[in-house]
N, C-alpha and C positions, 0 to 999 in steps of 0.2 A: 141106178139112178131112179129116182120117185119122179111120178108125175102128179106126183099132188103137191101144189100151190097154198101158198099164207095169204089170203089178204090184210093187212095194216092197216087201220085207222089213224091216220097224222093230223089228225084237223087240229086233236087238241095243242098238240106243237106248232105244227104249221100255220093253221089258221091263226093262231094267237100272237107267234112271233114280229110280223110285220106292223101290229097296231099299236098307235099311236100311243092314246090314252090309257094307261093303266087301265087294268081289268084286275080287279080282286081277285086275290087268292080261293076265296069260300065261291065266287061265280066261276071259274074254272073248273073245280073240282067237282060240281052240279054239274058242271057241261060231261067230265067225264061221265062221272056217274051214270048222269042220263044216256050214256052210249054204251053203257053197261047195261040198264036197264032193259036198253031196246034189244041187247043181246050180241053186241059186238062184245067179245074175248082176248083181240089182239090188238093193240092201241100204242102210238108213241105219242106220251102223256106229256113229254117236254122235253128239253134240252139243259144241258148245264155246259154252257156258257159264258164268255165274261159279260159281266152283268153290268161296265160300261158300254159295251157294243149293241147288247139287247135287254134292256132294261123290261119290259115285258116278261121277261122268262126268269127274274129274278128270285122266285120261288119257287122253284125248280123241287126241293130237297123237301117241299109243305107237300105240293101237287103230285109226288111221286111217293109222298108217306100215304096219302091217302088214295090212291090208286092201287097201293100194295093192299090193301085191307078187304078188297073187294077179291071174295073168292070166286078161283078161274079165273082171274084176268090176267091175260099174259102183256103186264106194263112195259113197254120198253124206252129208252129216251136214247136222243141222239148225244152223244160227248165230243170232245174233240179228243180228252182222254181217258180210256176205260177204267181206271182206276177211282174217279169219282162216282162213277156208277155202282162198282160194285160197292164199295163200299156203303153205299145204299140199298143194294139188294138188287137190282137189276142188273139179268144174266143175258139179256137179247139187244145187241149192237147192229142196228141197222148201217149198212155200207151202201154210198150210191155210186153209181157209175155214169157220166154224162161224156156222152159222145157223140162228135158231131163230120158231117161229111165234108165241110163249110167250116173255114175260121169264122167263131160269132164278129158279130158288128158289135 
């Protein structure tokens, strides 16, 4: 077993996904970029989603063309099914685990 650790950048997925107001496509892809530039390599750049539920991430297929273009960066996004991702080109499928000791309220 390896003891070396990935950290992930989600901001560009997570941060994005919960707001309201439309955010452009060309300002998203500036946000990654700029987290490219600073030198972050491992990012999930977005999600493909139904895009009545999360209308924010509806350029999913724009924001992951252009994260693929930037050499080194290991792009990932979250799906619900791996199949539209790959066919996209991205080969790193984040899986979460939430566990709690307490039924949530």
């Amino acid at each position: 077993m390896s003891s070396a650790i990935a950290l992930v950048e989600v901001g560009p997925r997570d941060g994005f996904q919960p707001i309201g107001p439309h955010i452009a496509t060309d300002v998203k892809i500036a946000f990654v970029e700029g987290l490219y530039r600073a030198g972050l390599r491992r990012m999930e750049v977005t999600a493909f989603v139904n895009e009545r539920a999360v209308p924010q991430l509806s350029d999913a297929a724009e924001v992951l063309r252009a994260a693929q273009l930037l050499p080194g960066l290991a792009a990932q996004v979250l799906v619900p099914n791996k199949r539209f991702a790959i066919e996209l080109g991205s080969w790193r499928f984040p899986y979460s685990v939430r566990a709690f000791g307490q039924r949530e309220a």
